[in-house]
C-alpha positions as a Markdown table, in Angstrom:
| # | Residue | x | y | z |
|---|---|---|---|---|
| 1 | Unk | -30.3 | -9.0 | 5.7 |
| 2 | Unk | -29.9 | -7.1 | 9.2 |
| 3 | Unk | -27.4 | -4.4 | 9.7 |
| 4 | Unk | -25.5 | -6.7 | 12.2 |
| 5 | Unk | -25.6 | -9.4 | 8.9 |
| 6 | Unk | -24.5 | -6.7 | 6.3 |
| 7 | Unk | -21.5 | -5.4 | 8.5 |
| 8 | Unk | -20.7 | -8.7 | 8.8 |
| 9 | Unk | -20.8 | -9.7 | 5.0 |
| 10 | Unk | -18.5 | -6.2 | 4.6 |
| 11 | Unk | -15.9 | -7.3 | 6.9 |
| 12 | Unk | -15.8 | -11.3 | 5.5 |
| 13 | Unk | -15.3 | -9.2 | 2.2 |
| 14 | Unk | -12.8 | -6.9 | 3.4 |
| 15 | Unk | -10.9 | -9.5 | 4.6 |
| 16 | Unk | -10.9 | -12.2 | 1.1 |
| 17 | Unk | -9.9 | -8.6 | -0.5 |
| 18 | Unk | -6.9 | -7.9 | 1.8 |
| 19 | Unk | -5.8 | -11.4 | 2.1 |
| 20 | Unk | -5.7 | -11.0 | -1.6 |
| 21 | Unk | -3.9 | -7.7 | -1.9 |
| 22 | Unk | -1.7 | -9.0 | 0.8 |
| 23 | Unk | -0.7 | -12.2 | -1.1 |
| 24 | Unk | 2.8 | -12.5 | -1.7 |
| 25 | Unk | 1.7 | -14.9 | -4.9 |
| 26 | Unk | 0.0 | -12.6 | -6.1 |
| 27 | Unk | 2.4 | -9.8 | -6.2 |
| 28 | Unk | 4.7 | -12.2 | -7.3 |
| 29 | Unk | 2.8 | -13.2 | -10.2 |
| 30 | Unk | 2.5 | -9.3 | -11.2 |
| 31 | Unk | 6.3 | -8.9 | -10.8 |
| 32 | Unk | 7.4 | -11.5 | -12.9 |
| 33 | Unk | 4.6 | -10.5 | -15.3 |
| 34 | Unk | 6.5 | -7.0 | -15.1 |
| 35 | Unk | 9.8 | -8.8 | -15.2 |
| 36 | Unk | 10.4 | -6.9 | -11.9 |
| 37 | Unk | 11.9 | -8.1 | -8.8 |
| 38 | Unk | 10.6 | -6.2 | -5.9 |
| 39 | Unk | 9.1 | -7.0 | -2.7 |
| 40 | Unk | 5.4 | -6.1 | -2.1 |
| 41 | Unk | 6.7 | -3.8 | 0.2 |
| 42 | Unk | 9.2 | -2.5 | -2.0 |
| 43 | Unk | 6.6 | -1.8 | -4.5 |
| 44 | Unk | 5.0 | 0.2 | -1.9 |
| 45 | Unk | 7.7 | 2.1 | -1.1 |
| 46 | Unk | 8.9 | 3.1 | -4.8 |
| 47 | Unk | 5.3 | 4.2 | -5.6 |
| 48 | Unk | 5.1 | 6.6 | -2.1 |
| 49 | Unk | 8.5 | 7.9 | -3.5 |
| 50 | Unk | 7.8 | 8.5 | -6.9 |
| 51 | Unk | 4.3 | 9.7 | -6.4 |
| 52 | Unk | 5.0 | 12.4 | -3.6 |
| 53 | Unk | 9.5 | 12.5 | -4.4 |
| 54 | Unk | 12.1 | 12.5 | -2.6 |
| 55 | Unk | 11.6 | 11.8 | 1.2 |
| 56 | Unk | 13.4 | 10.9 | 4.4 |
| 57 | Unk | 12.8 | 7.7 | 5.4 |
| 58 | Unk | 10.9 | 7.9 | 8.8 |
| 59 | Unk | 8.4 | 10.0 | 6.5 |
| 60 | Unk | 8.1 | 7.6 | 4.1 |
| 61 | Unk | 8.0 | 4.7 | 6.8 |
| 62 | Unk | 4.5 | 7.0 | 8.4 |
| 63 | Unk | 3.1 | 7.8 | 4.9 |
| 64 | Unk | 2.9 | 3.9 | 3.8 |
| 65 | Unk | 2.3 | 2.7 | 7.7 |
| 66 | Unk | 4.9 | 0.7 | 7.8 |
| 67 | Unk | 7.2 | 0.0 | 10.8 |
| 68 | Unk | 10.7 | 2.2 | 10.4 |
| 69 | Unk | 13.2 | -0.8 | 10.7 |
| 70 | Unk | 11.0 | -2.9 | 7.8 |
| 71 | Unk | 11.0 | 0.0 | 5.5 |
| 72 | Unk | 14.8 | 0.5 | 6.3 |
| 73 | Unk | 15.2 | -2.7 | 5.3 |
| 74 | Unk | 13.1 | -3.1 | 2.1 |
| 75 | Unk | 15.0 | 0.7 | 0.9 |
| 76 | Unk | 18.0 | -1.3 | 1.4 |
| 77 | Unk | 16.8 | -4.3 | -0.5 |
| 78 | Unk | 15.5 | -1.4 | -3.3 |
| 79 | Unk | 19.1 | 0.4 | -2.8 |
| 80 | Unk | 21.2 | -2.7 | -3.9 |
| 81 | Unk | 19.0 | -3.3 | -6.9 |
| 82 | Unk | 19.9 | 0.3 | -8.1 |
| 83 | Unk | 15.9 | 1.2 | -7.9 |
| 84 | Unk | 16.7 | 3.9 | -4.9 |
| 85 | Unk | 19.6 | 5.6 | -4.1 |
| 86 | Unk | 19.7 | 7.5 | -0.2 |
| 87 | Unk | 21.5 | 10.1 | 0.9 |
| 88 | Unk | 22.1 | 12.0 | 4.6 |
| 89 | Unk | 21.0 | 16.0 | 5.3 |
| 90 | Unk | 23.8 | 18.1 | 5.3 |
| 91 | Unk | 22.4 | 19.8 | 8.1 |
| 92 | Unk | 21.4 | 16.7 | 9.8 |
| 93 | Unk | 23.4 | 13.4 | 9.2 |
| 94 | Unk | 20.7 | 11.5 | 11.2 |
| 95 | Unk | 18.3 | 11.7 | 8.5 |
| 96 | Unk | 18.2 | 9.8 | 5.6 |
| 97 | Unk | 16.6 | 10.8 | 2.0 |
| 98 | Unk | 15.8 | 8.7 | -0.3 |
| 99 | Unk | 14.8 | 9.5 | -3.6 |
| 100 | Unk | 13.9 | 6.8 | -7.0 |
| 101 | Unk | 16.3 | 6.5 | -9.6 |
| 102 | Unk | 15.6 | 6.0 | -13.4 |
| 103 | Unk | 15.8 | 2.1 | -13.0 |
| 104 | Unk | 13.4 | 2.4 | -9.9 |
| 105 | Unk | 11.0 | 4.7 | -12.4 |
| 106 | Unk | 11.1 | 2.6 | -15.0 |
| 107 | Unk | 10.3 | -0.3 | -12.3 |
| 108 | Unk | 7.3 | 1.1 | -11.3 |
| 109 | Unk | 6.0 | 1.7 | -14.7 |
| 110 | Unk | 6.2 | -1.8 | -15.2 |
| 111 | Unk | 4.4 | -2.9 | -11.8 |
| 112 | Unk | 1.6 | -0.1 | -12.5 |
| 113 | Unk | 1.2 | -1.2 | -16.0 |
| 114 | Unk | 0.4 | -4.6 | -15.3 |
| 115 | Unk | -1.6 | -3.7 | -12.5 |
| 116 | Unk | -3.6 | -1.6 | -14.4 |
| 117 | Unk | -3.9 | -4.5 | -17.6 |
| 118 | Unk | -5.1 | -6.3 | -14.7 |
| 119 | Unk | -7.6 | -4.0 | -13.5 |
| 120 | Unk | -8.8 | -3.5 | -16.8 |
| 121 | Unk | -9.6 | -7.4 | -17.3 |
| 122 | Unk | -11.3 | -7.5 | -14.0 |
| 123 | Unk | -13.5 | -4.5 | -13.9 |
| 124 | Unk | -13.6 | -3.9 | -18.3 |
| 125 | Unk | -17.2 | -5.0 | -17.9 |
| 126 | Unk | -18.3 | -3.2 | -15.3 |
| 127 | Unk | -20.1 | 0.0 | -15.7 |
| 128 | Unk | -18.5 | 3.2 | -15.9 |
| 129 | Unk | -21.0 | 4.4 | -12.5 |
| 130 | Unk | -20.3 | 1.1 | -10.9 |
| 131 | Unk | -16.2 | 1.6 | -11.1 |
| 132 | Unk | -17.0 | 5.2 | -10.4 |
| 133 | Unk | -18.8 | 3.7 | -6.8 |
| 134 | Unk | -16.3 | 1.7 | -6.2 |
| 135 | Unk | -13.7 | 3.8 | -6.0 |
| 136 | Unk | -15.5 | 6.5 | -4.5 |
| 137 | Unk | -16.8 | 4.2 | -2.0 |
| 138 | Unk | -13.6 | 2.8 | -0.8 |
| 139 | Unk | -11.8 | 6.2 | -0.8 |
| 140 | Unk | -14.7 | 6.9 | 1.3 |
| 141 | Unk | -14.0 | 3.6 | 3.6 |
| 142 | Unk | -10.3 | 4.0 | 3.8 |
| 143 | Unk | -10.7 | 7.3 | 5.3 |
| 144 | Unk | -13.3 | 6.2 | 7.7 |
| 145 | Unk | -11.4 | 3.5 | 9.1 |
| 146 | Unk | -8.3 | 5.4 | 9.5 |
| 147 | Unk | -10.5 | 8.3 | 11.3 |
| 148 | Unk | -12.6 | 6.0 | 13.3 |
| 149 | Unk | -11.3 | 4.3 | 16.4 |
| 150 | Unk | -12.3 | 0.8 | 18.0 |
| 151 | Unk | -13.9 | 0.9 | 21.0 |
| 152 | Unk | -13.9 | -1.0 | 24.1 |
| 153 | Unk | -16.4 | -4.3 | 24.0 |
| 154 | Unk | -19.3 | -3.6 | 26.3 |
| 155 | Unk | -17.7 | -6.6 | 29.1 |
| 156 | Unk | -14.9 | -4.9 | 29.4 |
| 157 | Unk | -16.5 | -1.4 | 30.1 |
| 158 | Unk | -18.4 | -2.6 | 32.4 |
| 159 | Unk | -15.0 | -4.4 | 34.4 |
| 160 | Unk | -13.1 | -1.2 | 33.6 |
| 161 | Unk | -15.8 | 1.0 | 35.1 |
């Protein structure tokens, strides 16, 4: 296999993997398997919060990537479920904090234990090394994507210059 083949059988896979980890039945399947009702999204959100606490909520929209108005309106979805609760600055109304209550805790810990049951039964007979690799390796690829930026296809540098 060529290096123009390999990058190309990385990407196909990257892209099966995030269609996966995108997949709203699959998250659904872990929820109810949690007995948890929270959004993908959601999920996202509660584990940013209770990982790295309290936050305001254009921080927590930048840390998780996510466009400020959707994760307005998945803390709001998480807020009227009782797994969040917000509150303003003093010094600055503008900004809102939110912060994970003991519901939204105990949410998570559901969500993380299945997901980690599930890792368990998909990786259990893998090699210690080989998870090690893995996770090294995508740590490694998640860092390089975010650093590296795309460039320009040759036709249109040529029109460009």
């Amino acid at each position: 296999m060529d290096r123009g083949e390999e990058l190309d059988a990385v990407e196909r896979a990257l892209e099966r993997l995030l269609r996966l980890s995108a997949s709203r039945n699959v998250h659904a399947r872990r929820a109810a398997a949690a007995r948890v009702d929270v959004s993908q999204p959601g999920f996202v959100l509660l584990r940013r919060l209770q990982e790295d606490g309290p936050m305001s909520l254009g921080e927590l929209a930048h840390v998780t990537d996510m466009d400020p108005a959707a994760a307005g309106r998945q803390i709001r979805q998480l807020e009227a479920r009782g797994l969040v609760v917000t509150s303003t600055l003093p010094e600055d109304r503008r900004v809102t904090v939110v912060r994970v209550t003991p519901s939204g805790a105990e949410a998570r810990r559901r969500l993380a234990e299945v997901g980690g049951r599930h890792m368990e039964d998909v990786l259990g007979s893998w090699p210690s090394r080989d998870r090690a690799a893995l996770a090294r390796l995508l740590d490694r690829l998640v860092d390089d994507m975010r650093a590296v930026h795309y460039r320009v296809t040759a036709e249109h540098e040529e029109k460009a210059g």
